[in-house]
TORVOZA-10462 format. One line per field, with one value per atom (N, C-alpha, C): x, y, z; atom name; chain; residue number from 1. Coordinates in nm, 3 decimals. Layout:
c1 <- [X,...]
c2 <- [Y,...]
c3 <- [Z,...]
atom <- [CA,...]
chain <- [A,...]
n <- [NUM,...]
//
This chain:
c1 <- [0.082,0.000,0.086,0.185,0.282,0.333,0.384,0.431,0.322,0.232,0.106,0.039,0.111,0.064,0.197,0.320,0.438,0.441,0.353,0.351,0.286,0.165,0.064,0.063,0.166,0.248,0.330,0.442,0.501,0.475,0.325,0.300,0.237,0.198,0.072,0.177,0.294,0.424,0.427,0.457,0.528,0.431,0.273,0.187,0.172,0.157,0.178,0.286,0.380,0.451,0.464,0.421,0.348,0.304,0.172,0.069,0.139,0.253,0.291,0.375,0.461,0.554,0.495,0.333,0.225,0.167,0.230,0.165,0.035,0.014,-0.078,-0.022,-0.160,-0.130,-0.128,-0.069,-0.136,-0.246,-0.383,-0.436,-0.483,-0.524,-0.525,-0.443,-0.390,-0.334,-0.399,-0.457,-0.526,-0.639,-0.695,-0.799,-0.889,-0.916,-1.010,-1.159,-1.269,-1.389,-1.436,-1.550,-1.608,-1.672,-1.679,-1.694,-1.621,-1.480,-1.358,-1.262,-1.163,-1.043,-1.036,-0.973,-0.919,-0.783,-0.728,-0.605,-0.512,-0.542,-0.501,-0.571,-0.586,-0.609,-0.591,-0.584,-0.514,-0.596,-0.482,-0.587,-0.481,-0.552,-0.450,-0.552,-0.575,-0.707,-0.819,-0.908,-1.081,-1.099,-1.022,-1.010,-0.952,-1.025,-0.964,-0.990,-0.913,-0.855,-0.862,-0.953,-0.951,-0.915,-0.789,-0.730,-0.727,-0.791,-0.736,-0.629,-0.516,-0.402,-0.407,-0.348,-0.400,-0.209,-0.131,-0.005,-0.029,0.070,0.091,0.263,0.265,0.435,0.446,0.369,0.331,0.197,0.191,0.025,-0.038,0.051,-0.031,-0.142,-0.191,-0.327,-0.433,-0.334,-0.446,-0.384,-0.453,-0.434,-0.470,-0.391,-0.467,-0.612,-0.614,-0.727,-0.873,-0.878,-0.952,-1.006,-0.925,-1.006,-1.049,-1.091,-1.203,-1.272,-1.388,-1.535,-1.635,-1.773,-1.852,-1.926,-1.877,-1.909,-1.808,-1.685,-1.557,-1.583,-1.598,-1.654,-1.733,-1.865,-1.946,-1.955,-1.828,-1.788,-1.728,-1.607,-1.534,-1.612,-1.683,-1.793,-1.852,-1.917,-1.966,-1.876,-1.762,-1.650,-1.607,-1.602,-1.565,-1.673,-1.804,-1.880,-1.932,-1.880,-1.859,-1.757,-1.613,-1.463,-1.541,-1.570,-1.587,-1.723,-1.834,-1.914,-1.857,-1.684,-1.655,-1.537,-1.523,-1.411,-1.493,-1.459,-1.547,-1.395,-1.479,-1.352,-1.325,-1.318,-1.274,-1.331,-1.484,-1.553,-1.544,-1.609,-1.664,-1.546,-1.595,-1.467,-1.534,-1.458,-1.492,-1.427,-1.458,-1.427,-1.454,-1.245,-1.255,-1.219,-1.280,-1.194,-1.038,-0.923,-0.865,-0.857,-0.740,-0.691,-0.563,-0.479,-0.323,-0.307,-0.215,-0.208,-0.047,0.024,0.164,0.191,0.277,0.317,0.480,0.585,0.704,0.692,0.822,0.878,0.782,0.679,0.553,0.483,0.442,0.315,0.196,0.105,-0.004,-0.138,-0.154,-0.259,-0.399,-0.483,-0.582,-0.662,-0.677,-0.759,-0.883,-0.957,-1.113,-1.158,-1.115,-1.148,-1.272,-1.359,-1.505,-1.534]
c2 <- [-0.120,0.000,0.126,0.125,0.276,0.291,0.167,0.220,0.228,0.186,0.261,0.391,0.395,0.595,0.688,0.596,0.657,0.696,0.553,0.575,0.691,0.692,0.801,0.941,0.978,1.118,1.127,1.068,1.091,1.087,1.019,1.078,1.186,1.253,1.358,1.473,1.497,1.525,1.553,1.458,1.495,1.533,1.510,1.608,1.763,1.821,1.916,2.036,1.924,1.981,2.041,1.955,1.909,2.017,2.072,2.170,2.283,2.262,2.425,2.482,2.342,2.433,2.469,2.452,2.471,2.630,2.681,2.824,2.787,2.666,2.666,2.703,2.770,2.785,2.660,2.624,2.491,2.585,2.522,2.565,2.510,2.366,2.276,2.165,2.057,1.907,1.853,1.718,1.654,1.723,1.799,1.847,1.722,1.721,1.620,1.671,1.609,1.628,1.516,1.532,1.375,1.296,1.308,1.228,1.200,1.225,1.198,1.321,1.285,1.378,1.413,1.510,1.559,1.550,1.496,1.502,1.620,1.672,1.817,1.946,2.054,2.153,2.262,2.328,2.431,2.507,2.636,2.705,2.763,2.802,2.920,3.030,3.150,3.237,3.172,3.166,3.172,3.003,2.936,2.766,2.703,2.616,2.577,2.393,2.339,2.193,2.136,2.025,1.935,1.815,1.758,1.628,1.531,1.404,1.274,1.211,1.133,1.129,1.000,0.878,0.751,0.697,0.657,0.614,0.479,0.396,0.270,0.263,0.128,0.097,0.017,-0.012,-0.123,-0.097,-0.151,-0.159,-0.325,-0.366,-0.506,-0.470,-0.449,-0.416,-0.290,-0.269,-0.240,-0.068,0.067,0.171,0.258,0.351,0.390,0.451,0.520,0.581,0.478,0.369,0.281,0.251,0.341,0.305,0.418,0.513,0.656,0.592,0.535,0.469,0.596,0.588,0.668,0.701,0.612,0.633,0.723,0.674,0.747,0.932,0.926,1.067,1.147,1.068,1.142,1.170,1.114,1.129,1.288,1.287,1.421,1.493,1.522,1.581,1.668,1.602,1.622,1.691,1.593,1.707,1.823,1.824,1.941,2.010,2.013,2.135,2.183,2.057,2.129,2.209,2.189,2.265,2.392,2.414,2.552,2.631,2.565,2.647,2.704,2.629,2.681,2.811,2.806,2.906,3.059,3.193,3.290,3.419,3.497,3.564,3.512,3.407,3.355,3.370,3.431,3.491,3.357,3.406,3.293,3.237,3.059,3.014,2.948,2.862,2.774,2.634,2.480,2.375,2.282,2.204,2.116,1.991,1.865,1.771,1.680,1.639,1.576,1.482,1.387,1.235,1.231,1.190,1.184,1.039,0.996,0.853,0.848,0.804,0.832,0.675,0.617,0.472,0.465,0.439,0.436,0.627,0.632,0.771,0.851,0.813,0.848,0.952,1.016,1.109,1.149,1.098,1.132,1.210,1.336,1.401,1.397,1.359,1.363,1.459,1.555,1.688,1.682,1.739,1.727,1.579,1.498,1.370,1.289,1.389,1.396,1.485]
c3 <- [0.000,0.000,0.000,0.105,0.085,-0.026,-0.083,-0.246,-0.307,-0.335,-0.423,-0.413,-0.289,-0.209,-0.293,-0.283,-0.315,-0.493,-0.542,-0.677,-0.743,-0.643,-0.694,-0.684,-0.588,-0.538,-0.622,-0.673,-0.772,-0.949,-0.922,-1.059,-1.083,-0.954,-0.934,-0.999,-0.873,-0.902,-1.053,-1.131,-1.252,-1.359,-1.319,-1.360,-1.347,-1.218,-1.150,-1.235,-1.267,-1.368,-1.483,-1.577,-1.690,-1.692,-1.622,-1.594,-1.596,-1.525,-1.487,-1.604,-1.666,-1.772,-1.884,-1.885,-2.012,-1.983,-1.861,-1.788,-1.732,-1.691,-1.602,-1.444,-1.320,-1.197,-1.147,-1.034,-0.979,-0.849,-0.832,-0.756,-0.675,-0.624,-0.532,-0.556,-0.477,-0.476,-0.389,-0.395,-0.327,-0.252,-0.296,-0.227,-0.189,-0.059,0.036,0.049,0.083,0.156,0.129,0.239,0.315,0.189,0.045,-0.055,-0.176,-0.121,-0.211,-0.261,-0.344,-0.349,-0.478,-0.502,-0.677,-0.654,-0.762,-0.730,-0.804,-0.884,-0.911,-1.023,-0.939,-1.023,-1.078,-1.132,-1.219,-1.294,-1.315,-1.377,-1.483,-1.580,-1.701,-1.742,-1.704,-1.756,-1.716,-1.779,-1.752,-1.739,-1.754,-1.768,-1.680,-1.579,-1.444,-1.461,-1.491,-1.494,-1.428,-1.357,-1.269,-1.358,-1.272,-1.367,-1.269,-1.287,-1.259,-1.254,-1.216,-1.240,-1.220,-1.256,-1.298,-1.315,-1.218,-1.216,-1.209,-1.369,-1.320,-1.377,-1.297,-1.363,-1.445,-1.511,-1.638,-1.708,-1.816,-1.862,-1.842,-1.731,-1.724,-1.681,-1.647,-1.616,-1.697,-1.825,-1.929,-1.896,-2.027,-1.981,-1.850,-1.795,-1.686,-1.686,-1.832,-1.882,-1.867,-1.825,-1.820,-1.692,-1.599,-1.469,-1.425,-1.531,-1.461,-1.607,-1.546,-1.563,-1.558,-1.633,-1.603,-1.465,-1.375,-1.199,-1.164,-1.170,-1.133,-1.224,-1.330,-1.382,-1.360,-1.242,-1.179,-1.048,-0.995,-0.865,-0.880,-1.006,-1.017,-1.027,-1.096,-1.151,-1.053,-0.936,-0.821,-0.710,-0.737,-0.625,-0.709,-0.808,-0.860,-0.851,-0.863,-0.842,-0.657,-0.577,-0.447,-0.460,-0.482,-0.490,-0.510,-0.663,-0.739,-0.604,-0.567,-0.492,-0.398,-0.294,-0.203,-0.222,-0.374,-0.438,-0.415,-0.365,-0.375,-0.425,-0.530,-0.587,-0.662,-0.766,-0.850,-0.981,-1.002,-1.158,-1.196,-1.341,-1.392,-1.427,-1.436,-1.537,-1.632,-1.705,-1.763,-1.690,-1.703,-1.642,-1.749,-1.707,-1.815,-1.702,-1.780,-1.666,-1.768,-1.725,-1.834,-1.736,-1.817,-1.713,-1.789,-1.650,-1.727,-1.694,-1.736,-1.782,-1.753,-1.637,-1.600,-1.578,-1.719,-1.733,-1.702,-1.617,-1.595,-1.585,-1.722,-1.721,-1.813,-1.920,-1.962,-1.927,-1.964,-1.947,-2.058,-2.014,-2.131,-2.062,-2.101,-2.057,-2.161,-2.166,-2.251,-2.234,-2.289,-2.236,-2.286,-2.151,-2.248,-2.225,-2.134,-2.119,-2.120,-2.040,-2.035,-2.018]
atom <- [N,CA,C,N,CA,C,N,CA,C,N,CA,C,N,CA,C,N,CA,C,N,CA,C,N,CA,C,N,CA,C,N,CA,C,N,CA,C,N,CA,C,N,CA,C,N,CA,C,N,CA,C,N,CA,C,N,CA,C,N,CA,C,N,CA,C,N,CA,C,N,CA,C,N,CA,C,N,CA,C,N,CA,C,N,CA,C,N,CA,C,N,CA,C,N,CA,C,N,CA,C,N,CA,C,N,CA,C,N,CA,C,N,CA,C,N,CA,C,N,CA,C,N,CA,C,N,CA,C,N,CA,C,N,CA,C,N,CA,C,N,CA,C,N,CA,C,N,CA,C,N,CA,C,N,CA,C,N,CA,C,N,CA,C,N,CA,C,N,CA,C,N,CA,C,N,CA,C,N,CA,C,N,CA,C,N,CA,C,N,CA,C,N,CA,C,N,CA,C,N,CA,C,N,CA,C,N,CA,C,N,CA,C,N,CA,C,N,CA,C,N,CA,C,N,CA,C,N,CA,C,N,CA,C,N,CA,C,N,CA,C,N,CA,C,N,CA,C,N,CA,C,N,CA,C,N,CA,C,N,CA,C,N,CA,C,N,CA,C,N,CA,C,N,CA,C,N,CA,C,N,CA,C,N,CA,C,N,CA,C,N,CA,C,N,CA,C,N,CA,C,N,CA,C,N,CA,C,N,CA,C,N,CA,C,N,CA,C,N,CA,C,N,CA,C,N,CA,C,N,CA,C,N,CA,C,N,CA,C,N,CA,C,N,CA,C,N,CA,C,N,CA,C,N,CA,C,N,CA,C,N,CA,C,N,CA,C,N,CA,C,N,CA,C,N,CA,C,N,CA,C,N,CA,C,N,CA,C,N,CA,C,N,CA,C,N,CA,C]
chain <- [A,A,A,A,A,A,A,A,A,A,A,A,A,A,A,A,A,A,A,A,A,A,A,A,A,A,A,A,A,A,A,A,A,A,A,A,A,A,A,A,A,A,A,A,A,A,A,A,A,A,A,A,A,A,A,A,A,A,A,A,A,A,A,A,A,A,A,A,A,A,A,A,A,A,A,A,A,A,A,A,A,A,A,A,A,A,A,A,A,A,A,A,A,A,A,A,A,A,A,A,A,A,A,A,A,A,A,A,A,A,A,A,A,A,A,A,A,A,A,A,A,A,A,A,A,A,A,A,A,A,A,A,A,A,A,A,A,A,A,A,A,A,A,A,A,A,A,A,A,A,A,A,A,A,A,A,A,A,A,A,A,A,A,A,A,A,A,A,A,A,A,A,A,A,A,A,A,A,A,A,A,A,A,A,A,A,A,A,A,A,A,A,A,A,A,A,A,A,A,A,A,A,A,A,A,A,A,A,A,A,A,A,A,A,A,A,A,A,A,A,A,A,A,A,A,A,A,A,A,A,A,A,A,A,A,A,A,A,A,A,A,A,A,A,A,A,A,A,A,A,A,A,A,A,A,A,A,A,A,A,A,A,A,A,A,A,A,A,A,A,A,A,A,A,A,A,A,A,A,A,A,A,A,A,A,A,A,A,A,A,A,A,A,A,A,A,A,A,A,A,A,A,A,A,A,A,A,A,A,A,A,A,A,A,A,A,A,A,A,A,A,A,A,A,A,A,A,A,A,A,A,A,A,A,A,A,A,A,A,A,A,A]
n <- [1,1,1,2,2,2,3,3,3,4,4,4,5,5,5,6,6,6,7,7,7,8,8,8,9,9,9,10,10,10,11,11,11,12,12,12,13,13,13,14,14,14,15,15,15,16,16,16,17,17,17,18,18,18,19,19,19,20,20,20,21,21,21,22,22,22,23,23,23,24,24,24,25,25,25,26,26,26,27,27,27,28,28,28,29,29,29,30,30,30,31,31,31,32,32,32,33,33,33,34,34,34,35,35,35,36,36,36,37,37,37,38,38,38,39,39,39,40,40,40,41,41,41,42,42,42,43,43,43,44,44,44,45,45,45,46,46,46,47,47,47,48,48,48,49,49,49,50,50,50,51,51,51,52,52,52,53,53,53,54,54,54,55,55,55,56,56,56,57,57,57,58,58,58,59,59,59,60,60,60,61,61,61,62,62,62,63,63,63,64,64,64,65,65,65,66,66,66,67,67,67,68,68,68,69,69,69,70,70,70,71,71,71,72,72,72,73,73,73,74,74,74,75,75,75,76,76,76,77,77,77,78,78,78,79,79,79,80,80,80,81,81,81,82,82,82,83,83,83,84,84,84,85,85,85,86,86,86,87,87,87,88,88,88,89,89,89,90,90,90,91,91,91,92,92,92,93,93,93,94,94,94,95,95,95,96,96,96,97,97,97,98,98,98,99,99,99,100,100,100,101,101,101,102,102,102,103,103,103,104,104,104,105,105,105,106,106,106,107,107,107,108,108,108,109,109,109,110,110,110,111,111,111,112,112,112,113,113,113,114,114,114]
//
């Protein structure tokens, strides 16, 4: 279990990144509440990014993109529109969701995911 905590921090990590050298802000990591977590969000102008982050060390078990299911999409969905109600000052945005897909040294962001 700690290395699967370890795996998933360091791919959040090299997302986070990803995000930032594109001129995105980072604006939450792991944001928590009592019906689950986002694992990162961002913003660049009027467009604020809630991304999934999906770390494996192999594709034995198929792409990561395969385990945000249409349940798992309406979970984000849902935490993301608690997040944004508790944001005040922030104007309108627009909201995209993506999913990154972090295989070994890999990175694949799919934007616009759902």
């Amino acid at each position: 279990m700690v290395y699967k905590q370890a795996l998933g921090r360091w791919g959040e990590d090299r997302v986070a990144r990803w995000y930032r050298r594109r001129g995105f802000e980072i604006i939450e990591r792991n944001w928590r509440c009592s019906r689950g977590e986002l694992d990162v969000i961002v913003q660049r102008g009027p467009v604020v990014v809630v991304c999934e982050v999906k770390t494996r060390s192999s594709l034995a078990f198929g792409l990561p993109a395969e385990a945000v299911g249409p349940e798992k999409q309406r979970r984000i969905r849902c935490l993301a529109a608690q997040w944004l109600s508790e944001q005040q000052g922030r104007g309108p945005v627009q909201v995209r969701f993506d999913v990154a897909e972090v295989v070994g040294r890999e990175i694949r962001v799919i934007e616009s995911a759902f």
